[in-house]
C-alpha positions as CSV (number, residue, x, y, z in Angstrom):
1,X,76.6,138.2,-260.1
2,X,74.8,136.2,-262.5
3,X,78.2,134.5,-263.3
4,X,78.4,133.6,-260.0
5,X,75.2,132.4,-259.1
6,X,75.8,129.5,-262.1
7,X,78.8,128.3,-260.5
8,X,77.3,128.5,-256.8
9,X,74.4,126.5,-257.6
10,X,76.4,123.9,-259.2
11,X,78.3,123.6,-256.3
12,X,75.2,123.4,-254.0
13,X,73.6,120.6,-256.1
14,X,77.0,118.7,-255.8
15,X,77.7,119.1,-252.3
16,X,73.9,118.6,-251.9
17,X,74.2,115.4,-253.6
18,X,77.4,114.3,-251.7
19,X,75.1,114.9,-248.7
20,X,72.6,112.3,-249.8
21,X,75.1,109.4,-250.5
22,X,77.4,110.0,-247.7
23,X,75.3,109.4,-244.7
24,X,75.2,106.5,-242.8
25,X,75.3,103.4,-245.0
26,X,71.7,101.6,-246.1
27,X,74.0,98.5,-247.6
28,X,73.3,96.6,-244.3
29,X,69.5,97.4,-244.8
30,X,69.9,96.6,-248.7
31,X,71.4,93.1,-248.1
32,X,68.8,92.1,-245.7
33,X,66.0,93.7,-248.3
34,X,67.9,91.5,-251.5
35,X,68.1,88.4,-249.3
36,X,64.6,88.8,-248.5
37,X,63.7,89.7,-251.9
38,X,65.4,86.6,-253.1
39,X,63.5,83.8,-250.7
40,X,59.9,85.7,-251.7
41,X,61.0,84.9,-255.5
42,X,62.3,81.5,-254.9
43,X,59.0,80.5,-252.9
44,X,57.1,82.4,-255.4
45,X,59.2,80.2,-258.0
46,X,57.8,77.2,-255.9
47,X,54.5,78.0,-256.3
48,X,54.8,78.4,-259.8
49,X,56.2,75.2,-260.4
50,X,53.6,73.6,-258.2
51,X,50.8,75.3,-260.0
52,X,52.1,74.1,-263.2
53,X,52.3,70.8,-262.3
54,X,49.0,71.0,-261.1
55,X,48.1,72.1,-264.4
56,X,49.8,69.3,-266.5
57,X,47.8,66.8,-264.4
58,X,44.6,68.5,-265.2
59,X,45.8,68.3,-268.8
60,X,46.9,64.9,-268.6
61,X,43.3,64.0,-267.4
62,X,41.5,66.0,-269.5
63,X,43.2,64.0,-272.6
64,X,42.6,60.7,-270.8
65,X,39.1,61.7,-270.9
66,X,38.9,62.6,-274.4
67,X,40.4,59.5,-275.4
68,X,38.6,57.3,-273.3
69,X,34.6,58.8,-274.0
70,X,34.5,58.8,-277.4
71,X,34.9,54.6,-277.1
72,X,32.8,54.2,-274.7
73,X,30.4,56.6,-276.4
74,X,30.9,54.3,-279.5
75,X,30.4,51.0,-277.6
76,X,26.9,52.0,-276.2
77,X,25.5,53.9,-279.6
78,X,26.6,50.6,-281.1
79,X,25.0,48.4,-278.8
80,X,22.1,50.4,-279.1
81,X,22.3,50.4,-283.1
82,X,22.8,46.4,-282.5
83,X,19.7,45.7,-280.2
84,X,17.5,48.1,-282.5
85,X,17.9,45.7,-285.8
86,X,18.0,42.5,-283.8
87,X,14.5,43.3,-281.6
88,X,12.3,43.0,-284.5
89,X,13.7,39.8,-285.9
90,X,13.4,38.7,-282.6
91,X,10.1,39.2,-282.5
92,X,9.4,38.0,-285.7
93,X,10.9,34.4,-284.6
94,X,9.0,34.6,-281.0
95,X,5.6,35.1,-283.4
96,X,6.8,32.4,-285.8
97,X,7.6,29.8,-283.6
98,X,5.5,30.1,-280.9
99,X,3.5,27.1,-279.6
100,X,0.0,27.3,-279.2
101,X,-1.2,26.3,-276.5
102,X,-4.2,24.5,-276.2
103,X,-7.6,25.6,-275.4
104,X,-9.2,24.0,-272.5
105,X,-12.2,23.1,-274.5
106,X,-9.6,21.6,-277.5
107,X,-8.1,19.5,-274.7
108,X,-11.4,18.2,-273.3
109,X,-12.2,17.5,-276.5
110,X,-9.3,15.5,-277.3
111,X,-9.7,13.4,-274.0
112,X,-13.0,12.4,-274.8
113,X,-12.2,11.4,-278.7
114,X,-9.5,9.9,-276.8
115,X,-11.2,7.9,-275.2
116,X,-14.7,7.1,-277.4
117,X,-11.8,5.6,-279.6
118,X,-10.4,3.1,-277.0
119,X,-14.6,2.1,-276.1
120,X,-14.8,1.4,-279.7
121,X,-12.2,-0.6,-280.2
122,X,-12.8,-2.4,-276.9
123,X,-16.6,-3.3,-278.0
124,X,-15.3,-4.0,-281.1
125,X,-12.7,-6.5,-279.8
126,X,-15.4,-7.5,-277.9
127,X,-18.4,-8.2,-280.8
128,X,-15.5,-10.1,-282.9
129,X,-14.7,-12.3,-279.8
130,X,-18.6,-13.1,-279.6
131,X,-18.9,-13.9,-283.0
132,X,-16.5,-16.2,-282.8
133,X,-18.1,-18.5,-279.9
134,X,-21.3,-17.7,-281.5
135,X,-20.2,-19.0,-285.5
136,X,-21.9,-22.3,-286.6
137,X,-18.9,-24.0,-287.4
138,X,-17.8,-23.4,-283.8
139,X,-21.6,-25.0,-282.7
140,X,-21.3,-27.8,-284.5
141,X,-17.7,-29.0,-283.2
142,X,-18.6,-28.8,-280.1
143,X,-22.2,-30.8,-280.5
144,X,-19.7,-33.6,-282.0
């Protein structure tokens, strides 16, 4: 009997088997399943593509910026290097040539030499001009 029991249980497994694959067909099922299967990977494929180009635009912008802030970085720590060494001799020329202005006092002062010199010369114009009306010589020419 064991002999047999070999043989029968092959023959079970294979008609078992036969069972299995002979029913009623899944290929209609299976071709709507693989169609469907094949839209979800070509949107899926989508997506991918769009999220990478997503990504190369971050990239792209990311490298502008990198270029771009170093320069500008450079321009304004150069301008600042600039305006540092140029303020004190700024300074330096703002002390050096700066006008004084005048006191009030040094002013009134001034006036009043000013004018004590224009008197003076006026008195002294005026004394000369006397003397002269005044000389002898003058006297006598007009007694003659």
């Amino acid at each position: 009997m064991k002999a047999l029991t070999k043989p029968l249980s092959l023959t079970t497994l294979f008609f078992s088997s036969l069972l299995i694959g002979c029913g009623p067909s899944g290929r209609d099922l299976s071709d709507a399943s693989w169609l469907q299967l094949q839209q979800d990977m070509q949107n899926e494929r989508a997506e991918v593509g769009r999220q990478r180009d997503q990504l190369e635009a971050d990239r792209r912008e990311w490298d502008e910026r990198e270029r771009s802030e170093p320069v500008l970085a450079a321009v304004i720590s150069s301008a600042a290097l600039l305006f540092a060494c140029v303020l004190p001799l700024l300074l330096l020329a703002g002390l050096l040539f700066q006008e004084q202005a005048p006191d009030s006092s040094d002013a009134a002062c001034n006036e009043l030499l000013d004018q004590m010199a224009v008197l003076t010369e006026a008195s002294e114009q005026q004394r000369i001009a006397h003397r002269e009306l005044n000389s002898p010589e003058k006297l006598t020419h007009q007694e003659s």
